[in-house]
MILO-951687 format. One record per residue (C-alpha): residue number from 1; x, y, z. Coordinates in Angstrom, 3 decimals. Example, Ala and Ser with C-alpha at 12.3 -4.5 7.8 and 13.67 -1.06 7.14 Angstrom:
BEGIN
resi = 1&x = 12.300&y = -4.500&z = 7.800
resi = 2&x = 13.670&y = -1.060&z = 7.140
END
This chain:
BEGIN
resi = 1&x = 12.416&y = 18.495&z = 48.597
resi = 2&x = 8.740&y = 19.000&z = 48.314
resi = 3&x = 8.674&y = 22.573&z = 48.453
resi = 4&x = 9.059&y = 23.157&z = 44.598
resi = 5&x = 5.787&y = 21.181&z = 43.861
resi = 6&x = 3.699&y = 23.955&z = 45.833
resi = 7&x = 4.075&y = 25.901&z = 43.009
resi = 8&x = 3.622&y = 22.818&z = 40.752
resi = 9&x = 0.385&y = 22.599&z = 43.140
resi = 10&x = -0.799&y = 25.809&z = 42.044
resi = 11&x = -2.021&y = 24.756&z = 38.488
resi = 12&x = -2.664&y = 20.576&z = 39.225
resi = 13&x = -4.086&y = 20.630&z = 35.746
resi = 14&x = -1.125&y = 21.234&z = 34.060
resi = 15&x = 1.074&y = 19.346&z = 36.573
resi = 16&x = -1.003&y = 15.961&z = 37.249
resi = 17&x = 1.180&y = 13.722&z = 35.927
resi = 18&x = 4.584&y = 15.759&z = 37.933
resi = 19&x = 2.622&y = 15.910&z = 40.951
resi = 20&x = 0.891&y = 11.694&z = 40.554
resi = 21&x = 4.592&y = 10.791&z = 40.260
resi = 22&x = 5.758&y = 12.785&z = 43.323
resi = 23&x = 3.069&y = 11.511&z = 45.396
resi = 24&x = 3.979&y = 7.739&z = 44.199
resi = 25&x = 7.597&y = 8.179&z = 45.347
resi = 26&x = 6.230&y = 9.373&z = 48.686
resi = 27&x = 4.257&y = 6.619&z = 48.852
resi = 28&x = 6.435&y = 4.154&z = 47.926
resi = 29&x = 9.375&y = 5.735&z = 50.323
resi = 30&x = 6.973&y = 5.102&z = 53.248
resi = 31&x = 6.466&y = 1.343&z = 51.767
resi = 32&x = 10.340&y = 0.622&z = 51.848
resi = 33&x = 10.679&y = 2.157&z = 54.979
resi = 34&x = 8.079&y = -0.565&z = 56.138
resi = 35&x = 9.763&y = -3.285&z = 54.470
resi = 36&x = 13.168&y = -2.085&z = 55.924
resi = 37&x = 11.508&y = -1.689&z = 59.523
resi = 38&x = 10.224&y = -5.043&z = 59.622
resi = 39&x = 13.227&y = -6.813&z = 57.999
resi = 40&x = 15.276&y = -4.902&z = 60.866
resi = 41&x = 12.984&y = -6.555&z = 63.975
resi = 42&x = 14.639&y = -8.286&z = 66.649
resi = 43&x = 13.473&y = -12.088&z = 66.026
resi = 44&x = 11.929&y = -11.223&z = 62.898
resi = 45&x = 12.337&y = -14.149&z = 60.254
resi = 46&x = 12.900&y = -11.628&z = 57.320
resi = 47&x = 16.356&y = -9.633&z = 59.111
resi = 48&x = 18.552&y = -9.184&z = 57.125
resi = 49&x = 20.128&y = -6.282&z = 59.452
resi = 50&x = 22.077&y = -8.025&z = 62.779
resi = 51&x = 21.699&y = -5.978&z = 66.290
resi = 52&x = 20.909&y = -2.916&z = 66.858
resi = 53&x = 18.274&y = -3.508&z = 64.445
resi = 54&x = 14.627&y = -1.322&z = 65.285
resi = 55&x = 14.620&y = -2.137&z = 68.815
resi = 56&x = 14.718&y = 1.159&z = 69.442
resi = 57&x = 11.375&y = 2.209&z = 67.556
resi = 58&x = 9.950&y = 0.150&z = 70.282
resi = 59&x = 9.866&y = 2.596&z = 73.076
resi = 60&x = 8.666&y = 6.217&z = 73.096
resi = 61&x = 8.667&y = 8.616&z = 71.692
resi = 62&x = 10.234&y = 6.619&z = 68.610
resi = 63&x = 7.244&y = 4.388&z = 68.715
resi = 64&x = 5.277&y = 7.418&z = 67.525
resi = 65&x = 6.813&y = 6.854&z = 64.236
resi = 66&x = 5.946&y = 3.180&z = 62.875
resi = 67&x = 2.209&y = 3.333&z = 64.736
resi = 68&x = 0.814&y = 6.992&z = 63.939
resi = 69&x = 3.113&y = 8.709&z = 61.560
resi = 70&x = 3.926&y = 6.104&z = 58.837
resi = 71&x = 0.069&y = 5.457&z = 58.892
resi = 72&x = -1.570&y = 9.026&z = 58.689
resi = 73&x = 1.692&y = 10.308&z = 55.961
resi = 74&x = 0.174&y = 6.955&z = 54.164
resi = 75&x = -3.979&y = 8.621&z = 54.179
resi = 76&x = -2.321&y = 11.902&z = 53.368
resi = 77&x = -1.072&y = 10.756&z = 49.803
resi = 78&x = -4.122&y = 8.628&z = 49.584
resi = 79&x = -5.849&y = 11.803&z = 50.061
resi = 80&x = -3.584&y = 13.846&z = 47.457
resi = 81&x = -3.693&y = 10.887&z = 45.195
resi = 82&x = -7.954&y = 11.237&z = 45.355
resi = 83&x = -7.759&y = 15.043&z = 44.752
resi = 84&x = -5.664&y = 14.721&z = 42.108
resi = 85&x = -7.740&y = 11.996&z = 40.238
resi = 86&x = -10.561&y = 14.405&z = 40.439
resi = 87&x = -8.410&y = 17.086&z = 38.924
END
């Protein structure tokens, strides 16, 4: 889906407020999928979502996901969000 705003990329100038709004729905996806991953926690007091649940983002390699992944896609659009203030 992000493959169209490389050529938005090209020109930031022209695109800033395209390519701010892009990289706030990217940002925001990764918050929900927080929210969601917590509120899915076996013995969590926020789930909503019965068994299975997470569990399984417990173990490796899924762990992967909620302890490095989420994090460094999260400094990425920090990053892009920096670059593009300076734009």
């Amino acid at each position: 889906m992000a493959l169209p705003l490389i050529w938005l990329a090209r020109e930031p100038a022209q695109n800033k407020a395209v390519l701010h709004l892009w990289n706030a729905f990217g940002m925001l996806d990764l918050v929900a999928a927080i929210v969601l991953g917590v509120m899915s926690a076996p013995g969590s007091l926020l789930q909503v979502f019965p068994d299975p649940g997470s569990e399984a983002m417990t173990r490796l390699p899924l762990s992967f996901v909620p302890t490095v992944l989420v994090p460094m896609w999260m400094v990425i659009h920090a990053i892009i969000w920096a670059k593009l203030r300076r734009v």
